[in-house]
N, C-alpha and C positions, 0 to 999 in steps of 0.2 A: 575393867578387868583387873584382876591382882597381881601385883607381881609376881609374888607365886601363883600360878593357873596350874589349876587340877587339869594331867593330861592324859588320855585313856591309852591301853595298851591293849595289844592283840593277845597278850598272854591274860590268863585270868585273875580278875584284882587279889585275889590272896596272894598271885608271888608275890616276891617281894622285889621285881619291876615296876609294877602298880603303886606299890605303895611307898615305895622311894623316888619312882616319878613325880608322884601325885605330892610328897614331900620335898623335893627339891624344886619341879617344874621345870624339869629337866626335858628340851630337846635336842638329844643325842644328836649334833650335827657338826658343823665347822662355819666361824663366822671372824669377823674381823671392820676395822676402824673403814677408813679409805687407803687403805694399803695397796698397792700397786702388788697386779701378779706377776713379780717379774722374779728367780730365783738368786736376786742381788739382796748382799744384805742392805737394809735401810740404815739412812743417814743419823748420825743421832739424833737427839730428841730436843728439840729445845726447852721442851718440858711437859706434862701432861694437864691433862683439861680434872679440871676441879669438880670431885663427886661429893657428893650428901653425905653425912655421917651423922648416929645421933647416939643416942648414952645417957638419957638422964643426968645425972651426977659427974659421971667418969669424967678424966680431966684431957680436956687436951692431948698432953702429952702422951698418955697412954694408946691412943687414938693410931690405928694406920693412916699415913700423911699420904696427902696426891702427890706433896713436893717429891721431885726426881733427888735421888741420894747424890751425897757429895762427893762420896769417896769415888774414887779413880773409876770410869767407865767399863773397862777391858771390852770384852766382846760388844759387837753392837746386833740389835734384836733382828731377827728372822722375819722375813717376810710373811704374808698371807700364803703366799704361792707353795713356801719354802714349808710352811707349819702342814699346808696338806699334806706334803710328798711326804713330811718327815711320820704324819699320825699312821696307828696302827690299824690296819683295815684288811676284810674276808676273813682269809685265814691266816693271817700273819703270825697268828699265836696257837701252836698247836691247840687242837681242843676244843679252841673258840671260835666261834662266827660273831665278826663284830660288823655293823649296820650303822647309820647314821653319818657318817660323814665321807668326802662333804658335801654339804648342802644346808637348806634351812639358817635356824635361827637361833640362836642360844639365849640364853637370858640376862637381864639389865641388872646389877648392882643390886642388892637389896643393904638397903639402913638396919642396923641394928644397933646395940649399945658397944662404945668402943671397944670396950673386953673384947665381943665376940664379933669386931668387924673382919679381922680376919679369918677367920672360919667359916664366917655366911660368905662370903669370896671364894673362899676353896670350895662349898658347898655348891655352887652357882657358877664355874671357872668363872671369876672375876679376879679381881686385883686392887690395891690400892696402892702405889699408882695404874692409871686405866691402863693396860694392857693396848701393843703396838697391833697385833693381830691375837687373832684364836682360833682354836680348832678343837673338837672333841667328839667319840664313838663313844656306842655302849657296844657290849661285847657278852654275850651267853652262853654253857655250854650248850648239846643238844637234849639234854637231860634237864632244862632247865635249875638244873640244883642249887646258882647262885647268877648274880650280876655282878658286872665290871664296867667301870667308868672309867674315858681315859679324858683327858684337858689338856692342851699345851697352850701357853702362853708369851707368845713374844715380847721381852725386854731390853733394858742397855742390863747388863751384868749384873750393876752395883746394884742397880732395884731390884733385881730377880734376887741377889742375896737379903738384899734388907727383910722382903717377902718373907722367905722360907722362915728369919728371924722372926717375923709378926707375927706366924704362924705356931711358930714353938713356942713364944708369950704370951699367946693365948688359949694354946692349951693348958697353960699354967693358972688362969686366971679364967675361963668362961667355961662356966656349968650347963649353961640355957639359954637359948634364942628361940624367939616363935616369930613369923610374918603371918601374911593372911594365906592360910594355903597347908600348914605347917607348922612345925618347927621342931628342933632339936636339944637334947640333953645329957646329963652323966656322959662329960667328958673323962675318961681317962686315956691319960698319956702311957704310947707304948714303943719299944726300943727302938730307936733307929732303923731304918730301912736302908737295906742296901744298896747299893747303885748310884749314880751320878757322883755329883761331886759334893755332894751335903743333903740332908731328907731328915724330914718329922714324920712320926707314924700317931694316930689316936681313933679313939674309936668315939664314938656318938650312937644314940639313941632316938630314933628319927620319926615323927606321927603324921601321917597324913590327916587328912582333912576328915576321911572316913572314922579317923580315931585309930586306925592299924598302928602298932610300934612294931620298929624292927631294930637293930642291932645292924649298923655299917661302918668300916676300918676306913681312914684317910690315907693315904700315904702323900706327902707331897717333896718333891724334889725340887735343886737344882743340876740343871746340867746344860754348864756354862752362861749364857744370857736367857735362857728358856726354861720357865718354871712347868715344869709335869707337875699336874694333879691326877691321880688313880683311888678312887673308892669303889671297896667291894662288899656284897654282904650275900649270908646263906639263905636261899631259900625257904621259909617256912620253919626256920629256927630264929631264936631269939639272942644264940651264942656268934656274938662279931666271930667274922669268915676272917680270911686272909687273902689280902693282895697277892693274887697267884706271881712268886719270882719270875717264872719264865714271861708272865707278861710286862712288867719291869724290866726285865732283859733286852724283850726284844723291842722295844717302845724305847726305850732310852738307846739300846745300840743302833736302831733306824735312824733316832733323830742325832746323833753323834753324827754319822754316817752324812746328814744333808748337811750339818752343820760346818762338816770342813772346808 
């Protein structure tokens, strides 16, 4: 099986659930390391476990590192237990009925060239370094008019900052990534998103397998040791949607709220 796996949807393959699914392999659920369910935060890290990276040419150093960052720790990463209570779920977000978590299974790391190993991560909630826990829903209106992905990812601090950084240098530098299943392109960078305590916003150009493109916005944050990831995109139009605010709002002040 591929790491990207084409995954069917109850909505019909033109939305553009289908074919963002079927492009990322995405299932909408909550998953995590061996993390204890207990609402204590975990001990720090003594380090993280060593993922695959690949790139042609790209050098090393441009590369997202597994090593855990040096600079000063602050906050330490959210449990498994702690990232459920904190995800946004029913109807947490006016408008929206979000499904998926938690439960199941979310997906493994995908290799890409180092430019764009950060992005196939946010695309995938992944991380380099491998994430303490995770959690993630998908979320639609009843109108089906657009989808919404939400990702949280438990860290010590200083990684979750390094992260967001990975993330905003390679929207600076990665145009295209394909795996088997997929892949994405015509990265453009878009202003800052509000909320947390630091966020990149970009959009991507996304093909399923069936050959569908659709147009989906990133938004990815910090807020404190816990990286959100949120992409959205419109239905059956080709113009990137908008990470609805009030779901930012209320996904970031929930998980504020477990984090104290």
């Amino acid at each position: 099986m591929s790491t990207l796996k084409s995954t069917r949807s109850t909505v019909s393959r033109v939305l553009l659930a289908a074919s963002v699914v079927a492009a990322l392999g995405f299932t909408a659920a909550c998953g995590g390391g061996d993390d204890k369910a207990d609402d204590k935060p975990t001990k720090p890290s003594k380090g993280a476990s060593a993922g695959t990276t690949g790139g042609g040419d790209d050098k090393a150093s441009d590369e997202p590192s597994d090593k855990p960052s040096e600079e000063p720790k602050g906050a330490g990463p959210l449990t498994e237990a702690q990232l459920k209570k904190a995800l946004v779920s029913g109807s947490d977000v006016p408008g929206l009925k979000f499904d998926g978590g938690p439960g199941g299974d979310l997906e493994k790391p995908i290799t890409v060239g180092a430019e764009c190993q950060a992005l196939a991560d946010a695309a995938t909630i992944n991380s380099h370094p491998e994430a303490k826990a995770r959690a993630a829903a998908m979320g639609m209106p009843t109108d089906f008019s657009s989808m919404n992905i939400v990702g949280l990812l438990a860290h010590e601090q200083a990684d979750a900052t390094k992260i967001v950084a990975d993330v905003r240098a390679a929207v600076g530098k990665c145009q295209k990534f394909d795996a088997d299943g997929g892949g994405f392109s015509q990265t453009k960078a878009l202003p800052d998103p509000k909320g947390g305590d630091e966020g990149v916003a970009y959009s991507m150009m996304t093909k399923g397998d069936d050959g569908d493109t659709q147009a989906v916005t990133f938004n990815v944050f910090r807020s404190g040791s816990t990286v959100a990831v949120f992409y959205s995109g419109n239905i059956g139009s080709s113009t990137p949607g908008t990470v609805p605010q009030k779901l930012i709002d209320a996904q970031l002040t929930k998980l504020e709220q477990v984090a104290k």
